[in-house]
C-alpha positions in Angstrom: 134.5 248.2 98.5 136.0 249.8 95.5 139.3 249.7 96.3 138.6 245.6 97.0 137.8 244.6 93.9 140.5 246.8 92.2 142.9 245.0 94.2 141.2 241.8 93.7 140.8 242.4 89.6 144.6 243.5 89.8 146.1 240.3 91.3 144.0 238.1 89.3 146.3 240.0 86.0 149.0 239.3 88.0 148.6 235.7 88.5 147.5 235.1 84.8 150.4 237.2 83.5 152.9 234.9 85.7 151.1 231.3 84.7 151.4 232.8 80.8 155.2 233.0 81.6 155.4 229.2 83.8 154.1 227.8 80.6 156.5 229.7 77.9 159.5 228.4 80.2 158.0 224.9 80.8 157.2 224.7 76.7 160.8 225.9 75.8 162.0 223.0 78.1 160.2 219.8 76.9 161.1 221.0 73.5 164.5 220.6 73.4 165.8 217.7 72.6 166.9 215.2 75.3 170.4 215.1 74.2 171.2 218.2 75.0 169.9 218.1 78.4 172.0 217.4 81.5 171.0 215.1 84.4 169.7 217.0 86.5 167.6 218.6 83.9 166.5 215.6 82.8 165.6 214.4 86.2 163.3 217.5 86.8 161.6 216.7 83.1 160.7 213.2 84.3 159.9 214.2 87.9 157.3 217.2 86.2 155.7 214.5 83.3 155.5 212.3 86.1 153.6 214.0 89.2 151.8 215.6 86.3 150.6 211.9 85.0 150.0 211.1 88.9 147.6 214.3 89.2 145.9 213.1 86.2 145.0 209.8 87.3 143.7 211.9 91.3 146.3 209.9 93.3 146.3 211.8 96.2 149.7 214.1 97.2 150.5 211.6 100.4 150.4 208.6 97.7 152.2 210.1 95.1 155.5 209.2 95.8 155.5 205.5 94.9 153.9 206.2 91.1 156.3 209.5 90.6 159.4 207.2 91.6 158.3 204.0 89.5 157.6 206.2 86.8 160.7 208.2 86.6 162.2 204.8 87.0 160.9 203.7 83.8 161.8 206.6 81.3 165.6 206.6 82.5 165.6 202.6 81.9 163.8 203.6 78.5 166.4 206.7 77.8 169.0 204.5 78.7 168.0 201.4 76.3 167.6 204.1 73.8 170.9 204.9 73.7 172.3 201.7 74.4 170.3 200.5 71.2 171.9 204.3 69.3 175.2 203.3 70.4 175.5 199.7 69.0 
């Protein structure tokens, strides 16, 4: 029983230790600026704010895929008038 609960207490450390380091990474990313950031990295940005926004507002996982899409949908057209509006 001992033994158990050492385990147990041990990869509960574990698991915390990792999610400390998820956040760091994810925190270092979404502070950067957008300009700097390629496609694809921006694409993964919008899909994380996204599904996060959808988990927020309890859509279930099955009906997520509209919102997330519609929603990344909407900050490319934004990023893109953005720049458009820089640019001229």
């Amino acid at each position: 029983m001992l033994r158990l609960s050492g385990c147990c207490w041990i990869s509960l450390a574990i698991l915390l230790l990792a999610n400390n380091v998820v956040v760091a990474q994810t925190a270092q990313t979404t502070s950067t600026p957008e300009k700097s950031l390629s496609k694809s990295a921006l694409r993964r940005q919008d899909r994380q704010e996204c599904t996060k926004q959808a988990v927020q507002q309890n859509i279930e996982r099955r009906n997520r895929a509209a919102p997330v899409r519609k929603c990344m949908a909407d900050r490319q057209a934004l990023r893109k008038a953005s720049q458009k509006k820089g640019s001229t």
